[in-house]
ROMARSE-821518 format. One record per residue (C-alpha): x, y, z. Coordinates in steps of 0.25 Angstrom, whole numbers, padded with zeros to 4 digits, always signed. Example, Ala and Ser with C-alpha at 12.3 -4.5 7.8 and 13.67 -1.06 7.14 Angstrom:
2
+0049-0018+0031;+0055-0004+0029;
// end
This chain:
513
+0322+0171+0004;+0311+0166-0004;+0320+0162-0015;+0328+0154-0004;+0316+0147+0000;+0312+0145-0015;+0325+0138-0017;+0324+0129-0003;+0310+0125-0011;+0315+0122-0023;+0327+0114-0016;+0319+0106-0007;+0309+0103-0018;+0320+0095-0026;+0325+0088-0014;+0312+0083-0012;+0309+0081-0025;+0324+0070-0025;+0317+0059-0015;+0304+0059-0024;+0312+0059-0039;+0320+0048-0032;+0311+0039-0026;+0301+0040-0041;+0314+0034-0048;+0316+0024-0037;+0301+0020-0037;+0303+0017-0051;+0314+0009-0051;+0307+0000-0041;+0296+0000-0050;+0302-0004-0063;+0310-0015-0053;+0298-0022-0049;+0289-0020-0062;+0293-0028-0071;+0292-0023-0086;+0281-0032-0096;+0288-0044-0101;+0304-0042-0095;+0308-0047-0083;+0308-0037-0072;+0320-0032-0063;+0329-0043-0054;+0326-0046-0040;+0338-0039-0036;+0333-0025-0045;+0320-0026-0038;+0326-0026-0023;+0336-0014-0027;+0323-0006-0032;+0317-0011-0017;+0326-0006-0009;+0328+0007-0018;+0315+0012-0013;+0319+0010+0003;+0314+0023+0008;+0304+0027-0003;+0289+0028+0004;+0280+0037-0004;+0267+0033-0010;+0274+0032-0024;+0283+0022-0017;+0272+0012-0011;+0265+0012-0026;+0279+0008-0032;+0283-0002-0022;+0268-0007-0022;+0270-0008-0036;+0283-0017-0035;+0277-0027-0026;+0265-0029-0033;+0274-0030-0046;+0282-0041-0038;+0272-0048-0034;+0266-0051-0048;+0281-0055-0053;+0282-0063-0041;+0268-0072-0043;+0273-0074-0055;+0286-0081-0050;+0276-0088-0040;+0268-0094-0051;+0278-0098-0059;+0285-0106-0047;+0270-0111-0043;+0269-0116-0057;+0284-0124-0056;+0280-0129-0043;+0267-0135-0048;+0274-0143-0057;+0285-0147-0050;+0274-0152-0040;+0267-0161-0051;+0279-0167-0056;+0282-0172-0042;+0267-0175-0040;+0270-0191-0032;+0283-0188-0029;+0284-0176-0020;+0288-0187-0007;+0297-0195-0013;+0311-0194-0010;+0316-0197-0023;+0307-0192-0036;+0309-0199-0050;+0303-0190-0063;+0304-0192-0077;+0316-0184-0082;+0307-0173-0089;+0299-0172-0076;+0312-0172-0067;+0317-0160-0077;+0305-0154-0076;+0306-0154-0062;+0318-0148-0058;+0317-0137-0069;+0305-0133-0060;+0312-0135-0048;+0322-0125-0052;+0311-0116-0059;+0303-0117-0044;+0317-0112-0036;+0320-0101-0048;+0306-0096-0047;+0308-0097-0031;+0319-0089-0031;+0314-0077-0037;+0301-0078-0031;+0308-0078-0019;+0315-0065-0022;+0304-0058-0027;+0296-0062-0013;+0307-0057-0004;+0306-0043-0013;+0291-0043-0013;+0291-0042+0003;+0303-0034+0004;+0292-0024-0004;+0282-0025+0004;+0290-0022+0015;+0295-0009+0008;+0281-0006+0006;+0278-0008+0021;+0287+0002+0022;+0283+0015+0017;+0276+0024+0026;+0274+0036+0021;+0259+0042+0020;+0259+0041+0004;+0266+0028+0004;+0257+0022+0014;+0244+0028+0010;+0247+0023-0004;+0247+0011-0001;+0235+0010+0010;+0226+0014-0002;+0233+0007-0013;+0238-0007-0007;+0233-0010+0006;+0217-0012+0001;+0222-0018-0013;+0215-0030-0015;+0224-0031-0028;+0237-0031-0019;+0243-0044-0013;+0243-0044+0002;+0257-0043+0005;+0257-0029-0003;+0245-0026+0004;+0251-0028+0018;+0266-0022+0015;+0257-0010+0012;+0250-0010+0024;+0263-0011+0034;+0268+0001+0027;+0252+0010+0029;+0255+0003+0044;+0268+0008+0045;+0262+0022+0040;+0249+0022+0048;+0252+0032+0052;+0251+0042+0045;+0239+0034+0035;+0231+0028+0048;+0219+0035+0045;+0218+0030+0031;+0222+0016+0037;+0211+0017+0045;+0201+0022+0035;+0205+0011+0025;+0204-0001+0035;+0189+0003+0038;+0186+0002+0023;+0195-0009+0020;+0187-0023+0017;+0197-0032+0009;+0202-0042+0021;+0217-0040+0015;+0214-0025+0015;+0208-0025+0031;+0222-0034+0034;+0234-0023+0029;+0228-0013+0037;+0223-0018+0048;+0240-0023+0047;+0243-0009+0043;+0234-0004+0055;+0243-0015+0064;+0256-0006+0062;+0249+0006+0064;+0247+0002+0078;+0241+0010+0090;+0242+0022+0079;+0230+0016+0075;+0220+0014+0087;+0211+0026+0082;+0207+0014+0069;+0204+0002+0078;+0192+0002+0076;+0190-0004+0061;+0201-0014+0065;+0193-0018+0077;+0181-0021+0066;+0190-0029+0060;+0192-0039+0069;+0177-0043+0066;+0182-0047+0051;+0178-0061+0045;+0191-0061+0039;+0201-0067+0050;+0213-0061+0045;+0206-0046+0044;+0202-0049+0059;+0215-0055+0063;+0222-0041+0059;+0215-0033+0065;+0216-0039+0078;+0231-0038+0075;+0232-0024+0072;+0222-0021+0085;+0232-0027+0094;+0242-0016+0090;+0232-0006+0087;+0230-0009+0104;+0214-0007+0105;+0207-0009+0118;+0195-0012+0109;+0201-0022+0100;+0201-0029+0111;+0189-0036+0113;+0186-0039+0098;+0199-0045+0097;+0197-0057+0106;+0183-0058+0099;+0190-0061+0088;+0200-0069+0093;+0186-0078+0097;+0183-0081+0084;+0197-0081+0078;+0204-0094+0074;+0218-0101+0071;+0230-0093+0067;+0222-0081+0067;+0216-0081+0083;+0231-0083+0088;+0233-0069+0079;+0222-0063+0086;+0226-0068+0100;+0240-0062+0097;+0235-0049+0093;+0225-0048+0107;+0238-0051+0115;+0246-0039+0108;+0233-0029+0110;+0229-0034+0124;+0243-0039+0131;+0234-0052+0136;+0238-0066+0133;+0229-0075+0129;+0231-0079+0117;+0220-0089+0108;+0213-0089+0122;+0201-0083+0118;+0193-0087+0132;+0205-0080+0139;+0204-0067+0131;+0189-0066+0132;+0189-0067+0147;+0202-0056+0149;+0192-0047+0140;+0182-0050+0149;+0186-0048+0161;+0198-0039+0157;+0193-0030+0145;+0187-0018+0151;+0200-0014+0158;+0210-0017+0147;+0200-0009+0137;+0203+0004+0146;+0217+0002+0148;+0224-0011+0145;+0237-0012+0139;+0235-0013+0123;+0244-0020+0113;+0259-0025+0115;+0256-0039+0120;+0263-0050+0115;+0254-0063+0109;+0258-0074+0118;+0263-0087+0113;+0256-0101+0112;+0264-0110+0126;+0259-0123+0123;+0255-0133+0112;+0242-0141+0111;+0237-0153+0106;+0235-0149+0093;+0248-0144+0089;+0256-0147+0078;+0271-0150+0081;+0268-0142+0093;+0260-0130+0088;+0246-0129+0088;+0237-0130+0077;+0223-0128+0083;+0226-0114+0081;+0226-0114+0067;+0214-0116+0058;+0221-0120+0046;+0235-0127+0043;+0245-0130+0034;+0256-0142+0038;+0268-0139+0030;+0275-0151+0031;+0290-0155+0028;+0292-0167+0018;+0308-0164+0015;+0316-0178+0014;+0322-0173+0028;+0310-0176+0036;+0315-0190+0036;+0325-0186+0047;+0323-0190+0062;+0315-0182+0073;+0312-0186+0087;+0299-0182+0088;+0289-0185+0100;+0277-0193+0094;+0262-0194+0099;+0265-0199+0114;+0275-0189+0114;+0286-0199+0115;+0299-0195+0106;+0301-0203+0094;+0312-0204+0083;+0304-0202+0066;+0306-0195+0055;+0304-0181+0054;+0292-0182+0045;+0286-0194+0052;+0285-0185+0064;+0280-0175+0056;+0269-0183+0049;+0265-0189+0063;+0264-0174+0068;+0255-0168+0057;+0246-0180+0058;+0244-0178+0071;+0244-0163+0070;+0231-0166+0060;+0224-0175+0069;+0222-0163+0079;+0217-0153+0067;+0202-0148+0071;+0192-0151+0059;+0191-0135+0058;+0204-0133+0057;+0212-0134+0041;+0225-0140+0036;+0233-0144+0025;+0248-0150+0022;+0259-0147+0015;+0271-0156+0015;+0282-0150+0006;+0298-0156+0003;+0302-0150-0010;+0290-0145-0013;+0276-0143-0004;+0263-0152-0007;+0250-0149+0000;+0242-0161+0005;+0229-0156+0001;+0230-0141-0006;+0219-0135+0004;+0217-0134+0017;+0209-0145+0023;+0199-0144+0035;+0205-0155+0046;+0192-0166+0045;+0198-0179+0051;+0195-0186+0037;+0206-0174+0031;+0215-0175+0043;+0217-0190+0043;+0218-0188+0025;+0230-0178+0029;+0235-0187+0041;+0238-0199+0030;+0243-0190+0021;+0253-0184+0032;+0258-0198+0034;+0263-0200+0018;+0271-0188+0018;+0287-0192+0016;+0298-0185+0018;+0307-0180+0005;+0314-0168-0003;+0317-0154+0002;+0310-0144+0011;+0303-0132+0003;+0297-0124+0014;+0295-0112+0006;+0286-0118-0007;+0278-0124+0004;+0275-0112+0014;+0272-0106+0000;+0262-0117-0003;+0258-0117+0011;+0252-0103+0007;+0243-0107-0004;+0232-0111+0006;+0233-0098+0014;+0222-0089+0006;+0207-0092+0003;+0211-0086-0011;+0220-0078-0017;+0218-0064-0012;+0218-0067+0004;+0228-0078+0005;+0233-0070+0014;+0223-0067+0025;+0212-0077+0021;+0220-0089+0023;+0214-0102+0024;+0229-0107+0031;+0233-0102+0044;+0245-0111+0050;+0257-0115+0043;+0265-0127+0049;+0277-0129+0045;+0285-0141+0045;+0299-0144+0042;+0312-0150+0044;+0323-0143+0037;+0327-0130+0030;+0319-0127+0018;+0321-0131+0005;+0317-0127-0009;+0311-0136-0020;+0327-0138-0026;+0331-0142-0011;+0340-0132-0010;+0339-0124+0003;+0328-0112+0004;+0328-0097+0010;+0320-0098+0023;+0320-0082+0021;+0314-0084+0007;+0303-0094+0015;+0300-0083+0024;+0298-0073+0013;+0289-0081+0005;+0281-0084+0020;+0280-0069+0022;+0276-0069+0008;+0266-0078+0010;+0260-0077+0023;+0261-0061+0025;+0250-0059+0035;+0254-0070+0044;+0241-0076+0043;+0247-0092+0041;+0253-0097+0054;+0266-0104+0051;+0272-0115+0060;+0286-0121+0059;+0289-0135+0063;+0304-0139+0062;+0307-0153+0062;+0323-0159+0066;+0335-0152+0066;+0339-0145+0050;+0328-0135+0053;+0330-0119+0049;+0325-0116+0061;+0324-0100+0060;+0318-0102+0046;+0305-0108+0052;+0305-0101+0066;+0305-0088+0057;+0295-0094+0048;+0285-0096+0059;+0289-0085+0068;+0283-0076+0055;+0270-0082+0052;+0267-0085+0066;+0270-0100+0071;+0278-0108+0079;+0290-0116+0075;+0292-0129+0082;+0306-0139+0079;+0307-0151+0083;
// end
């Protein structure tokens, strides 16, 4: 009998032994795919996505090291490519320095050659770029993934409160503690009291989100950080309260919502509708006299969590195309200066009478008016783009009437020629996001993107552009959601799903006309 039992041992000892031997020579074939060796070129696109989806399944701590170590290998090759096409576009840029309005462009032959060598180095470097971002995100989402206790405790002490790890990484790794939470909450919990990094407060107050009501029992430090002078840190934490569903959140909430602004106050209305099923939206006098009045009883028993953020029903007087931008405290016009903006539109102008124009006279008319109606308080910049984007001023300016009426005269020289790249200039858009380097993604000095075009994009060549690639790059850039981006679709060749989706996932409004 006991030989019988030894035997069984040793049996299921080598059968459980199999998934380990196998998942060490997987992990290292992902390895050796993403880290490329000194001075060769690394493994293809295509290798690198076969070793990806080799490891579905594998979630162990040994795992979230490896794949960490894959994205952060990726990243570094994919800055490179970054650079390098930064460095092409500049050029190209100071070649057409004067020229990048006009409708047909003369060059000295040498600059010409030069120019369409970098145009075609600018899409080369493009292309794989766009591969390698589209795999980076795929990665992440593997990594959000795992959820085993080694896996996910791994990477709450090693990747979550990294200052050396980009936010992305950071965040991909605090879906996957989320997910796991519950089986780590109390070590979520003890590393969110001593967390002090803003980027560090902000993965798990996300991870503490999709824990949910598992984690009502850890409230408390998430209710202190609604005080925090960082707004993105405070603006979490009220969203991971409304689905934590605290009776005591409550009451601080709509504090803060008193002295939030812009994008960040309609987030925080938002996440009060979902914890209290009330719908008041920015209406802060409204919110404070329901508390009032209504706050003892729903402290003791009203319905917490599941209420749906209601929906703006009405423009104002300071909108822009139709949406407002009051509710913004910083924003960026990305205008459309393709050679197809010289079509027609029947547009309504000031007296609201219908008048025939050209696409980008309207346009002009619209943003000069839009400008007009900017408080002094509230920041802005432009960007007009065709085949390549160009900043009116390359930092955000505060709206005085001496720099609204400097940016209402430029507005009305802006001329209409070449293609539409959309994606180099949402790119570019996402230069003036951060303060600096390390929280462009939370302490942004941007919060509204709008949006405006007239066709498909394009890229620098002309030729037609992935929307999806677009979307990647968006999600790339904008991963916490923090830049509000509008669409405005002018005339008839629109891609009209590209840009509903685009602002449907950054949180705008899209308006055609």
């Amino acid at each position: 009998m006991l030989r019988s039992i030894l035997l069984l041992c040793a049996f299921l000892g080598c059968a459980l032994s199999l998934p380990s031997q196998d998942e060490t020579k997987l992990l290292a074939t992902f390895a050796k795919a993403f880290t490329p060796p000194k001075g060769k070129p690394g493994a293809t696109l295509e290798a690198k996505q076969a070793a990806l989806h080799a490891t579905k399944g594998l979630d162990s701590g040994k795992a979230a090291e490896t794949l960490v170590g894959g994205w952060l290998d990726l990243d570094v090759e994919l800055g490179a490519l970054d650079t390098q096409r930064t460095a092409a576009s500049e050029e190209m840029a100071k070649i057409l320095k004067g020229q990048e309005a006009s409708e047909q462009r003369t060059f000295p032959q040498a600059e010409l050659t030069r120019f369409n060598q970098l145009k075609d180095e600018v899409a080369r470097l493009r292309d794989q770029g766009d591969g390698l971002r589209e795999l980076q995100l795929q990665l992440a989402e593997r990594i959000s993934e795992l959820r085993r206790r080694d896996a996910t405790l791994w990477l709450l002490q090693r990747v979550c409160g990294n200052r050396k790890h980009p936010m992305p990484l950071r965040l991909a790794a605090g879906k996957a503690v989320g997910g796991g939470a519950v089986d780590v909450l109390e070590e979520l919990a003890a590393a969110l009291q001593r967390a002090k990094d803003p980027a560090e407060q902000i993965v798990l107050l996300d991870a503490l989100t999709l824990a949910g009501r598992s984690a009502t029992l850890h409230a408390n430090p998430v209710i202190e950080l609604l005080q925090s002078k960082e707004e993105a840190v405070a603006e979490r934490a009220a969203m991971a309260l409304a689905k934590i569903a605290v009776a005591d959140a409550v009451g601080p909430m709509i504090q803060l919502l008193v002295r939030s602004s812009g994008q960040s106050r309609l987030r925080i209305a938002s996440a009060l509708e979902v914890l209290t099923n009330q719908q008041f939206g920015i209406n802060v006098g409204a919110w404070q006299a329901w508390w009032q009045t209504d706050g003892p009883m729903f402290a003791q028993g009203g319905k917490l969590g599941g209420g749906t953020p209601s929906h703006r029903k009405d423009t104002n007087q300071f909108y822009y195309f139709g949406i407002p931008q009051d509710q913004s405290n910083s924003i960026l016009y990305v205008i459309d200066c393709s050679g197809s903006m010289k079509a027609t539109v029947r547009m309504k102008d000031g007296e609201g009478k219908e008048v025939e124009t050209s696409r980008i006279e309207a346009c002009k008319a619209e943003l000069a008016r839009a400008l007009g109606l900017l408080r002094p308080t509230q920041k802005f910049a432009i960007l007009w783009f065709n085949d390549m984007p160009h900043f009116w001023e390359p930092k955000m300016q505060l709206a005085t009437k001496e720099t609204i009426g400097r940016a209402q005269t430029f507005v009305g020289t802006l001329k209409n020629a070449s293609s539409t790249n959309i994606h180099d200039s949402l790119e570019q858009a996402f230069t003036l996001c951060g303060r600096g380097k390390t929280d462009k993604y939370y302490g942004i000095e941007l919060d509204t993107i709008f949006l405006l075009t007239d066709g498909s994009p394009t890229r620098p060549d002309g030729k037609l552009d992935s929307t999806d690639k677009i979307l990647v790059g968006v999600r790339a850039w904008n991963p916490l959601k923090r830049v509000t981006i509008h669409c405005i679709g002018i005339g008839k060749d629109l891609n009209t799903t590209f840009l509903q989706q685009l602002a449907s996932e950054n949180g705008g409004e899209y308006k055609q006309f």
